[in-house]
N, CA, C and O atoms as a Tripos MOL2 file, in Angstrom:
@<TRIPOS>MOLECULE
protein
  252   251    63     0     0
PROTEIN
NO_CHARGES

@<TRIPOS>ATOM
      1 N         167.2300  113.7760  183.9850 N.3       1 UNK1
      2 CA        168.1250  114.3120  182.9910 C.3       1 UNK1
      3 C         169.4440  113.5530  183.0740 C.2       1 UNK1
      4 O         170.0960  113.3690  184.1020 O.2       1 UNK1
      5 N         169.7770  113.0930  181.7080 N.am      2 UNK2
      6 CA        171.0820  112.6600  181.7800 C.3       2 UNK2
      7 C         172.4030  113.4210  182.2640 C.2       2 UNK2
      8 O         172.3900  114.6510  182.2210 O.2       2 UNK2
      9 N         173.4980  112.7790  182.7050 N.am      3 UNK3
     10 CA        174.6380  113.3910  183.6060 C.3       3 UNK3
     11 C         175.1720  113.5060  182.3030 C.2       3 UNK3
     12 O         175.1310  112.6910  181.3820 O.2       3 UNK3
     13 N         175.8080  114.9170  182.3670 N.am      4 UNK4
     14 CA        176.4790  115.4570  181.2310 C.3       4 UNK4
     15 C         178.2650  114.8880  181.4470 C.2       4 UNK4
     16 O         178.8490  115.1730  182.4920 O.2       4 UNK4
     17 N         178.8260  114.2490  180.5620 N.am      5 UNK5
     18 CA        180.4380  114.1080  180.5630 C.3       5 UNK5
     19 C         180.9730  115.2570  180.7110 C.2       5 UNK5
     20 O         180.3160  116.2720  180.4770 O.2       5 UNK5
     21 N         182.1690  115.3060  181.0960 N.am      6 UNK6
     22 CA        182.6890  116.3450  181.3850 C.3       6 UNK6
     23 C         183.6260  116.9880  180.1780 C.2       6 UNK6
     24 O         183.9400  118.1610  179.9750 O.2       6 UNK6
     25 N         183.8780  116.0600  179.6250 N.am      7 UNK7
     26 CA        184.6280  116.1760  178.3980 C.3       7 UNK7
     27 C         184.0460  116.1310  177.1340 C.2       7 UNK7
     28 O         184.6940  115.8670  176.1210 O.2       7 UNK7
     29 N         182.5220  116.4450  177.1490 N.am      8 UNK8
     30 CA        182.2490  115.9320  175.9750 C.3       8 UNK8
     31 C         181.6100  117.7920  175.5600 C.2       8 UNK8
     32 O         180.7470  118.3610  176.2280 O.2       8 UNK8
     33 N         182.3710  118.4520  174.2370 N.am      9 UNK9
     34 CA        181.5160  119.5950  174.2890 C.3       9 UNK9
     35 C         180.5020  119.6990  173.4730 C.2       9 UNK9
     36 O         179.8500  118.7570  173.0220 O.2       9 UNK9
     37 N         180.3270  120.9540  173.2430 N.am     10 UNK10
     38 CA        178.5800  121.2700  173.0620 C.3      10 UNK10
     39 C         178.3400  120.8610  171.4240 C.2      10 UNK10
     40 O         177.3150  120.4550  170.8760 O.2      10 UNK10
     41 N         179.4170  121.0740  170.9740 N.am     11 UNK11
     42 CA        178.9580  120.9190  169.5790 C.3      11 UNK11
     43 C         178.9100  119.2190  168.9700 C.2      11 UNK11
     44 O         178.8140  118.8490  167.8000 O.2      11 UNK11
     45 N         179.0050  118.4660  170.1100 N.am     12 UNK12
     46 CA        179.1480  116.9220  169.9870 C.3      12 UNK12
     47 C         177.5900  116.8510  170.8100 C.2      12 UNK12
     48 O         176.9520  115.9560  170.2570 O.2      12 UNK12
     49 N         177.0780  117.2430  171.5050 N.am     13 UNK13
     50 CA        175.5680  117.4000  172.0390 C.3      13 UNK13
     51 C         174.6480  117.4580  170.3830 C.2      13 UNK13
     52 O         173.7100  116.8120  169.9160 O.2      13 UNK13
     53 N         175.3260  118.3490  169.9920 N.am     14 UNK14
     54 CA        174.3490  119.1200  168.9800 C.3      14 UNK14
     55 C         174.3020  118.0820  167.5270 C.2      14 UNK14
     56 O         173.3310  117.7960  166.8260 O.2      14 UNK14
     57 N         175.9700  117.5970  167.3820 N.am     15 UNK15
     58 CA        175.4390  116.6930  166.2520 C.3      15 UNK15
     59 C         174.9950  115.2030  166.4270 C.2      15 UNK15
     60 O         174.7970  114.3750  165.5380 O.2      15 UNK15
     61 N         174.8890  115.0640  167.7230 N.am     16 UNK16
     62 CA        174.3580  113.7970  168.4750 C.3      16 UNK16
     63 C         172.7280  113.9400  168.4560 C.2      16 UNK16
     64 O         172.0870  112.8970  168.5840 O.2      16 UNK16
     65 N         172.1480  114.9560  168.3290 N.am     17 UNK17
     66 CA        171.1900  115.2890  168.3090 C.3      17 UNK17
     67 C         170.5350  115.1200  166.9620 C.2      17 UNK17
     68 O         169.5870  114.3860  166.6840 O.2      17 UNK17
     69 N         171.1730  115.8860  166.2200 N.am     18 UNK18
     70 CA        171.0110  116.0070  164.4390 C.3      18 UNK18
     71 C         170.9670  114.2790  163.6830 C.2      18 UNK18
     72 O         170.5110  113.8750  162.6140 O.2      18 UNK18
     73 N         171.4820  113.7720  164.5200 N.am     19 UNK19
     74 CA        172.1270  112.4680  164.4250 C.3      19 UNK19
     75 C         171.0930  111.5850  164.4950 C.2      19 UNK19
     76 O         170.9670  110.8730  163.4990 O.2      19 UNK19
     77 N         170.0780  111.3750  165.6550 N.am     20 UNK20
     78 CA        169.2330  111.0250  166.2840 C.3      20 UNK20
     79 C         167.9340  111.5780  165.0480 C.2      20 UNK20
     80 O         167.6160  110.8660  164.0950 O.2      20 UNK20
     81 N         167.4670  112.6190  165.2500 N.am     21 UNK21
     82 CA        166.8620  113.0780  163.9080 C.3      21 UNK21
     83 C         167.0190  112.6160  162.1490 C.2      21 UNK21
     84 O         166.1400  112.4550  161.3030 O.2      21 UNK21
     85 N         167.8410  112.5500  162.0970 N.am     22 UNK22
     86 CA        168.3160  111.6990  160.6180 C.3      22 UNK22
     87 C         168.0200  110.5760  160.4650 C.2      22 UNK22
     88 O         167.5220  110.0210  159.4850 O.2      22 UNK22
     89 N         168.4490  110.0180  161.8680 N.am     23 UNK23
     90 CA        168.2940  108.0140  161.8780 C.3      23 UNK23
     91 C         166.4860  107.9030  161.5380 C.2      23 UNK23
     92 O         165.9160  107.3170  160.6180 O.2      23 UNK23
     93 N         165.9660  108.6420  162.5750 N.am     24 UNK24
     94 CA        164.2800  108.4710  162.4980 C.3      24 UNK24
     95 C         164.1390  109.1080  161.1000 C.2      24 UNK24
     96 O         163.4280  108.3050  160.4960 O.2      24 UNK24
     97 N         164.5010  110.3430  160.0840 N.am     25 UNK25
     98 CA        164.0330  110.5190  158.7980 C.3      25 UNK25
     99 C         164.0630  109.0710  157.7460 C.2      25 UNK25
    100 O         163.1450  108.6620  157.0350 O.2      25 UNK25
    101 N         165.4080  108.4980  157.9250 N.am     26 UNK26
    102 CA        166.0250  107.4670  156.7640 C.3      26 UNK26
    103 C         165.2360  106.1060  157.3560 C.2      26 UNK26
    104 O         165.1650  105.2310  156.4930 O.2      26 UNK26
    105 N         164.6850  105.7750  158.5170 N.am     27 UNK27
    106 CA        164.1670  104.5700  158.9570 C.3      27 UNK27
    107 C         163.1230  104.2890  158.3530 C.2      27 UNK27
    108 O         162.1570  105.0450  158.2500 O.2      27 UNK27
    109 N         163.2210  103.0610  157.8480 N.am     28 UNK28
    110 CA        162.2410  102.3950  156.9480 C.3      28 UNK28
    111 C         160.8740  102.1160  157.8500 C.2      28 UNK28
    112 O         160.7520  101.2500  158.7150 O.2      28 UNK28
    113 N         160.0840  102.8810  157.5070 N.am     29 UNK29
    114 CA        158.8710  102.5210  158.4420 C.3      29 UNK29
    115 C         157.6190  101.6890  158.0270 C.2      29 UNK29
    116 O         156.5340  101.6060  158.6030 O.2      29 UNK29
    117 N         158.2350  100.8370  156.3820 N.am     30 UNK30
    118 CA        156.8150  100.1030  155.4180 C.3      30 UNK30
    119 C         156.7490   99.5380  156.2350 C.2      30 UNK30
    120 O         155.6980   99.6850  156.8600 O.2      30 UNK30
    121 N         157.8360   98.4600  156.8440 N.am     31 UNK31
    122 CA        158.0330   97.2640  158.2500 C.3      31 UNK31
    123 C         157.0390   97.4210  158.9730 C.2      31 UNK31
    124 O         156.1490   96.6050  158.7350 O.2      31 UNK31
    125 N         156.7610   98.3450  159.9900 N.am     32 UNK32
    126 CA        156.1580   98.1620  160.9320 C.3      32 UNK32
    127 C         154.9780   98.8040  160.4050 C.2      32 UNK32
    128 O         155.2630   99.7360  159.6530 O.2      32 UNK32
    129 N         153.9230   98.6320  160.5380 N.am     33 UNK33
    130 CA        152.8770   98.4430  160.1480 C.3      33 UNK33
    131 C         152.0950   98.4760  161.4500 C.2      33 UNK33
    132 O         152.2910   97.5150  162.1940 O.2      33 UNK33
    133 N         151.1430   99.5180  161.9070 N.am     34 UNK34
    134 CA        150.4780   99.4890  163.5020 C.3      34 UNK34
    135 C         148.9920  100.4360  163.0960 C.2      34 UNK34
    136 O         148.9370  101.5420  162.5580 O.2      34 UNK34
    137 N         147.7320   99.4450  163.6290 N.am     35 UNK35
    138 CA        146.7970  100.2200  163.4400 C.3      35 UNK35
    139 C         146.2260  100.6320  165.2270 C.2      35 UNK35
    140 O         146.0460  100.0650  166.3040 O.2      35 UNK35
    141 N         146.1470  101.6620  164.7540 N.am     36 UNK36
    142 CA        146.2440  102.2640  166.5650 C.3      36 UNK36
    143 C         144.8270  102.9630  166.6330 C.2      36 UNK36
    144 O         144.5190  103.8050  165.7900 O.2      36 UNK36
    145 N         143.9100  102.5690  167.7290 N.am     37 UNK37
    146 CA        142.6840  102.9070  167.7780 C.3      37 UNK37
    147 C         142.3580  103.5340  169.3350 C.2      37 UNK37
    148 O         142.6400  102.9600  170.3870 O.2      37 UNK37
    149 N         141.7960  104.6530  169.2250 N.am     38 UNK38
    150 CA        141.5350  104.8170  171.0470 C.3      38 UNK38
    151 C         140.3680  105.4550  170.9020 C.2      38 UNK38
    152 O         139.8180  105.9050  169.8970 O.2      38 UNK38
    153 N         140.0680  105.4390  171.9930 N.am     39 UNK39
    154 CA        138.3340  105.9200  172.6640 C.3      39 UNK39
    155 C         138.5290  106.6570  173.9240 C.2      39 UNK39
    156 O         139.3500  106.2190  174.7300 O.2      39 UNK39
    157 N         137.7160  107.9670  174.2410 N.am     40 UNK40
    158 CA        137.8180  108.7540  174.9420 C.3      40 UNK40
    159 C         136.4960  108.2650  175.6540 C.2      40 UNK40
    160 O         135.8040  107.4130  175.0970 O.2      40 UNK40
    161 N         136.0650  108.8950  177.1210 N.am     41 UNK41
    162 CA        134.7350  108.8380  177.7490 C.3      41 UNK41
    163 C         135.1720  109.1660  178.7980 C.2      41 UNK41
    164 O         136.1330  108.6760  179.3920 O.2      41 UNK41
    165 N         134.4670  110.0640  179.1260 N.am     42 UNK42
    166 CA        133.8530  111.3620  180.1130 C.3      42 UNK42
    167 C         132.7730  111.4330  180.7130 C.2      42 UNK42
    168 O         131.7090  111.4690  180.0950 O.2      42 UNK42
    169 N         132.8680  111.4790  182.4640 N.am     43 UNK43
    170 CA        131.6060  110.9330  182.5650 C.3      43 UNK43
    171 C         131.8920  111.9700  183.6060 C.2      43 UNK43
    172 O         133.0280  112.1280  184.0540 O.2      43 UNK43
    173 N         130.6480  112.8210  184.0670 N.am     44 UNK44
    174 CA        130.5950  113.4130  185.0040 C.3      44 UNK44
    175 C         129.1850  113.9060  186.5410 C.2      44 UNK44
    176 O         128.2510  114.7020  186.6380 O.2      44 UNK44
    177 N         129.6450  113.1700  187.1710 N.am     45 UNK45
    178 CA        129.3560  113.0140  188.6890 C.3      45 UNK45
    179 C         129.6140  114.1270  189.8990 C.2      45 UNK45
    180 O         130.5390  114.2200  190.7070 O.2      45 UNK45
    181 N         128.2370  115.0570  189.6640 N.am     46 UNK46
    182 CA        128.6970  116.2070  190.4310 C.3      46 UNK46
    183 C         129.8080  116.8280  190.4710 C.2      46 UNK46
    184 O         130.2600  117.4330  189.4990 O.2      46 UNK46
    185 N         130.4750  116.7410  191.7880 N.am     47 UNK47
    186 CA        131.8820  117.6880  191.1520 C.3      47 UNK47
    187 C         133.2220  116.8290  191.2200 C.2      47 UNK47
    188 O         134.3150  117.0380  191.7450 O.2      47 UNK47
    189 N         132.7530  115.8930  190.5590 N.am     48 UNK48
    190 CA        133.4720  114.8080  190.0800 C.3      48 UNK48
    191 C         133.6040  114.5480  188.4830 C.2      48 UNK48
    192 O         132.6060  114.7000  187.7770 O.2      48 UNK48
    193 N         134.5470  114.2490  188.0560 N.am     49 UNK49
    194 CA        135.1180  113.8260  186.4330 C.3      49 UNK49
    195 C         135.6160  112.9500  186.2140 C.2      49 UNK49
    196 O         136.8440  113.0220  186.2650 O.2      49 UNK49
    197 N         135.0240  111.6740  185.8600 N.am     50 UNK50
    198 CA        135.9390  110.5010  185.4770 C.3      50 UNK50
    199 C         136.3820  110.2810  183.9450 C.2      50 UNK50
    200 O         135.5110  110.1490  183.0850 O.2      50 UNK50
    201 N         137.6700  110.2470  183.6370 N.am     51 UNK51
    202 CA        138.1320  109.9670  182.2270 C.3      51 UNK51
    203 C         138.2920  109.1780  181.9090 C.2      51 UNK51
    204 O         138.9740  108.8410  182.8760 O.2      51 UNK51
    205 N         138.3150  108.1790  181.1810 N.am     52 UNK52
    206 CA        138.8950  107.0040  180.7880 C.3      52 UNK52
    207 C         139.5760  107.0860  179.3700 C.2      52 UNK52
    208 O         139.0490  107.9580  178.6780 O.2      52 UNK52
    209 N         140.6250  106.4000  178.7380 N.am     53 UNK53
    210 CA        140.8040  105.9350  177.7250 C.3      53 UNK53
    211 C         141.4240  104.8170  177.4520 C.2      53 UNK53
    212 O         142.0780  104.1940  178.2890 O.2      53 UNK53
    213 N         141.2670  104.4650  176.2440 N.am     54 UNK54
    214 CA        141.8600  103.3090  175.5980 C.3      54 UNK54
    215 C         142.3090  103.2690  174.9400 C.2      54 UNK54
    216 O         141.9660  104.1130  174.1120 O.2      54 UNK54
    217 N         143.7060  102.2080  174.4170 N.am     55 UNK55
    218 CA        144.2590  102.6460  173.4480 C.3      55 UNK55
    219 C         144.3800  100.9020  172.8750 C.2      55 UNK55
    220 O         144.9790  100.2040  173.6930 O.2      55 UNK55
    221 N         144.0070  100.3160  171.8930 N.am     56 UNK56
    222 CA        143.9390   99.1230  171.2980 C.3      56 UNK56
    223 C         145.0570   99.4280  169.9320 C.2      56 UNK56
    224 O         144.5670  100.0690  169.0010 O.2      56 UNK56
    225 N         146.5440   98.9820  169.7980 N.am     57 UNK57
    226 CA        147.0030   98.6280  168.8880 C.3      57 UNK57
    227 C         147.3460   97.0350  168.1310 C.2      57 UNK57
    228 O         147.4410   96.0350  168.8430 O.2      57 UNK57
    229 N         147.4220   97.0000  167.4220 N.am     58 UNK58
    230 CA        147.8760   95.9670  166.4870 C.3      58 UNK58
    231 C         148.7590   96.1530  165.5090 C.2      58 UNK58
    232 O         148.6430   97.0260  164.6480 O.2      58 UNK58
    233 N         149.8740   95.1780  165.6060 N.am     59 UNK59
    234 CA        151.2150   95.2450  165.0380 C.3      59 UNK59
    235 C         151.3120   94.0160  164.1610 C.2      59 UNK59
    236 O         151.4240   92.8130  164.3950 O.2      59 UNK59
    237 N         151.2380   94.6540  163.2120 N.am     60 UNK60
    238 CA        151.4090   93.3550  161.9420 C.3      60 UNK60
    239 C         153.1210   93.2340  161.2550 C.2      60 UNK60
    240 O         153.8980   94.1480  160.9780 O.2      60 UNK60
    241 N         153.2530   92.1000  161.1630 N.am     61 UNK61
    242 CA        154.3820   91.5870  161.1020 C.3      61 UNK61
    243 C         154.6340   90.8480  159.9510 C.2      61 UNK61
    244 O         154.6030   89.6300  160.1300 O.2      61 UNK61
    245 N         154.8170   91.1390  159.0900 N.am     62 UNK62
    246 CA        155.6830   89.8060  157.8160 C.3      62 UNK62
    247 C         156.6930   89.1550  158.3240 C.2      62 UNK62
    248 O         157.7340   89.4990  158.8830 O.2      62 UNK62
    249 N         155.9120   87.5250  157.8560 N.am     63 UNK63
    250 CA        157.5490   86.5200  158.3570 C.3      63 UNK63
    251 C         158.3380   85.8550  157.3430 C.2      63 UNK63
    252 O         159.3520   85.2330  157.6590 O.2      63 UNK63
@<TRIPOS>BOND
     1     1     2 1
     2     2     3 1
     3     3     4 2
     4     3     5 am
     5     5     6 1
     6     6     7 1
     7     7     8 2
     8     7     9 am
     9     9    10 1
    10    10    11 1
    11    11    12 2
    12    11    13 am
    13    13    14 1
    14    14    15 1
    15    15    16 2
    16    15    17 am
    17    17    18 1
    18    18    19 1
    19    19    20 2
    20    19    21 am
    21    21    22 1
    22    22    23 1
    23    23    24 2
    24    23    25 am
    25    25    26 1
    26    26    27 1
    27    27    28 2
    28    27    29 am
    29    29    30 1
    30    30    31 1
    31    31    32 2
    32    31    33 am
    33    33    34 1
    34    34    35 1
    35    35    36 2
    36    35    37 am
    37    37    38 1
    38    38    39 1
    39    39    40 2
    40    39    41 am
    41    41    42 1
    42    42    43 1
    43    43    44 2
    44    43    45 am
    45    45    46 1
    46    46    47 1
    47    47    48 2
    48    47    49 am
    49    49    50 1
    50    50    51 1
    51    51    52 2
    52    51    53 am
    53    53    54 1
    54    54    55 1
    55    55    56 2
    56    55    57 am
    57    57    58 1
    58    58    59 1
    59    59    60 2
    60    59    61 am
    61    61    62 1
    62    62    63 1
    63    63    64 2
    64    63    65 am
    65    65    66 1
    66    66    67 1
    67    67    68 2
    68    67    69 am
    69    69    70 1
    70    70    71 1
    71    71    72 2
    72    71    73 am
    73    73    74 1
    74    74    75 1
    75    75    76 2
    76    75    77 am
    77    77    78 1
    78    78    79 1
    79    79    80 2
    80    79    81 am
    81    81    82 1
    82    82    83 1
    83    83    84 2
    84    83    85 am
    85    85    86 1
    86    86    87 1
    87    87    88 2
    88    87    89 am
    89    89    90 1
    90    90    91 1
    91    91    92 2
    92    91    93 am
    93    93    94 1
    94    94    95 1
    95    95    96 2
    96    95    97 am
    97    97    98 1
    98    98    99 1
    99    99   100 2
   100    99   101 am
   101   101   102 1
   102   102   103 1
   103   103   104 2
   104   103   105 am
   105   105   106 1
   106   106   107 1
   107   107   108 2
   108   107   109 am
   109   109   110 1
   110   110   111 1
   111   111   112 2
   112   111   113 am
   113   113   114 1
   114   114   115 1
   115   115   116 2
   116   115   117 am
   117   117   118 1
   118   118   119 1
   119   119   120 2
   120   119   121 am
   121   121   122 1
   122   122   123 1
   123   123   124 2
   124   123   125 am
   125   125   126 1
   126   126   127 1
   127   127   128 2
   128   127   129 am
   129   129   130 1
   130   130   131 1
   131   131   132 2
   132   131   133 am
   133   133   134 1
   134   134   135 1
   135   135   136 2
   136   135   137 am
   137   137   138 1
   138   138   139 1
   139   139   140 2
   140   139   141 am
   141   141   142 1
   142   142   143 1
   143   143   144 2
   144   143   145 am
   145   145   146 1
   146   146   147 1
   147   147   148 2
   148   147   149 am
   149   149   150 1
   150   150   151 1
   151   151   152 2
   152   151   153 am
   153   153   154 1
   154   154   155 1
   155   155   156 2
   156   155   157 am
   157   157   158 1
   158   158   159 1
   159   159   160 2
   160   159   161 am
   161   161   162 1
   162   162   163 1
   163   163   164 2
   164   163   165 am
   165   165   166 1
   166   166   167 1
   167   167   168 2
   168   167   169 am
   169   169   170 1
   170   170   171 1
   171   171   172 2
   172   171   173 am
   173   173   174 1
   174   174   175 1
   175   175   176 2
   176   175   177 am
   177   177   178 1
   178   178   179 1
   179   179   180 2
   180   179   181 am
   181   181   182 1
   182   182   183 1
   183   183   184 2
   184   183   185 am
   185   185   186 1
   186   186   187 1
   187   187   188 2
   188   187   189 am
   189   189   190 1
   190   190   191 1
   191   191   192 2
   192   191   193 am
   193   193   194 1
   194   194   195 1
   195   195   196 2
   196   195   197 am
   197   197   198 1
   198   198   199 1
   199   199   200 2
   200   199   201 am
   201   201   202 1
   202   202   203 1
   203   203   204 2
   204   203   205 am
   205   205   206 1
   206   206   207 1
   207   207   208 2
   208   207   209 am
   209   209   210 1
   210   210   211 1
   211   211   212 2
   212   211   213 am
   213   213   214 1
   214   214   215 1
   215   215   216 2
   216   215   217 am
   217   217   218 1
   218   218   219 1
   219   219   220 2
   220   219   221 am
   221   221   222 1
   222   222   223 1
   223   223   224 2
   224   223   225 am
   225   225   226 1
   226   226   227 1
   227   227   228 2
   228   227   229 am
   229   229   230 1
   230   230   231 1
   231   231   232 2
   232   231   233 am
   233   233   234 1
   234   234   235 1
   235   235   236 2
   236   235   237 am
   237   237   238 1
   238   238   239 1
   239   239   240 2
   240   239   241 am
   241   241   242 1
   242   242   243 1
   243   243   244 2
   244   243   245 am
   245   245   246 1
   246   246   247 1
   247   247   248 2
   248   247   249 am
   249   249   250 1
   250   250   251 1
   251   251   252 2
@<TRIPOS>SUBSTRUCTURE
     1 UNK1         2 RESIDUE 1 A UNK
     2 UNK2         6 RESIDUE 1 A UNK
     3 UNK3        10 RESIDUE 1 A UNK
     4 UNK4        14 RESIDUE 1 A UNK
     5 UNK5        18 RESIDUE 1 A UNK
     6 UNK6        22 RESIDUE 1 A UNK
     7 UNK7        26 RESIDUE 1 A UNK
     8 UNK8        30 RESIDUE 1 A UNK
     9 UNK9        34 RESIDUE 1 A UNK
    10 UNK10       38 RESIDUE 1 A UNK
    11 UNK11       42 RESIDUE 1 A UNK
    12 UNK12       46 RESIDUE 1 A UNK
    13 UNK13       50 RESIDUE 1 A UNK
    14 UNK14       54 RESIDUE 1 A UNK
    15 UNK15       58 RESIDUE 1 A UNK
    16 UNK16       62 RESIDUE 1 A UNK
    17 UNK17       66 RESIDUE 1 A UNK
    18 UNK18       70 RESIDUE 1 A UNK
    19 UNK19       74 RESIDUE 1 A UNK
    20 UNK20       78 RESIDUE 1 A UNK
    21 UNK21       82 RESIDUE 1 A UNK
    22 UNK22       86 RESIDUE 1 A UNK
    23 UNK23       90 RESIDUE 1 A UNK
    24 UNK24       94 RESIDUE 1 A UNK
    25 UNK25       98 RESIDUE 1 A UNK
    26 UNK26      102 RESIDUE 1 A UNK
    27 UNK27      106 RESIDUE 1 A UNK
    28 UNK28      110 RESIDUE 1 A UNK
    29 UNK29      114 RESIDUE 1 A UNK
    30 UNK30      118 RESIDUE 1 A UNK
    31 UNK31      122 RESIDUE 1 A UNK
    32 UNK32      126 RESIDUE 1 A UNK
    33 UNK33      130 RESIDUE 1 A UNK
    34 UNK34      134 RESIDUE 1 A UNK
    35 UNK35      138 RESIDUE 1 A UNK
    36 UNK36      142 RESIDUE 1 A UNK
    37 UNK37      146 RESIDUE 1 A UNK
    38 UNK38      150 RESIDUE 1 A UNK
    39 UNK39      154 RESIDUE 1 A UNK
    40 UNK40      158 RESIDUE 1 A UNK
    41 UNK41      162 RESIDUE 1 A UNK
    42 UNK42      166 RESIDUE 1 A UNK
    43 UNK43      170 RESIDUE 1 A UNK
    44 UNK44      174 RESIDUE 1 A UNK
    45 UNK45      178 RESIDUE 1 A UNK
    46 UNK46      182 RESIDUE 1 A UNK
    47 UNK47      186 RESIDUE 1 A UNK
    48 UNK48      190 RESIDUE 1 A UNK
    49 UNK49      194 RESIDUE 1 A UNK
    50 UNK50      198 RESIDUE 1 A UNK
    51 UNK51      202 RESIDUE 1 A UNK
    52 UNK52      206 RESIDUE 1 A UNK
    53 UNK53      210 RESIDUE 1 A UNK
    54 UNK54      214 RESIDUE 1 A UNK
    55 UNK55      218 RESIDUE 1 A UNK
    56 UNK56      222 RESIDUE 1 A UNK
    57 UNK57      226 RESIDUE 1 A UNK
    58 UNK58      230 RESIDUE 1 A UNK
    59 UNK59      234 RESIDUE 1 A UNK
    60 UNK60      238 RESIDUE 1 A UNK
    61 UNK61      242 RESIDUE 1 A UNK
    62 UNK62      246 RESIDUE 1 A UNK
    63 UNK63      250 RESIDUE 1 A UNK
């Protein structure tokens, strides 16, 4: 957890927050472009459970 300033009060937390939220609503997201693929598998070995996953993305880029 971040160390809180001592001087900084609550209602500057709160629109720092609101703030943070807005930026991600208005962010242009046509740009990034990501096809995101994963695979689960479960394998189980007496009283044993092995999980695996994967996660394969690709990030396409206009230059």
């Amino acid at each position: 957890m971040p160390q809180r300033e001592p001087n900084k009060p609550l209602m500057r937390y709160i629109g720092e927050f609101f703030g943070h939220i807005l930026k991600g609503i208005r962010q242009d997201v046509s740009k990034d472009r990501r096809i995101i693929e994963s695979e689960h598998r479960e394998e189980k070995r007496g009283t044993t459970v092995i999980r695996e996953t994967r996660i394969r993305e690709i990030e396409v880029r206009d230059e």
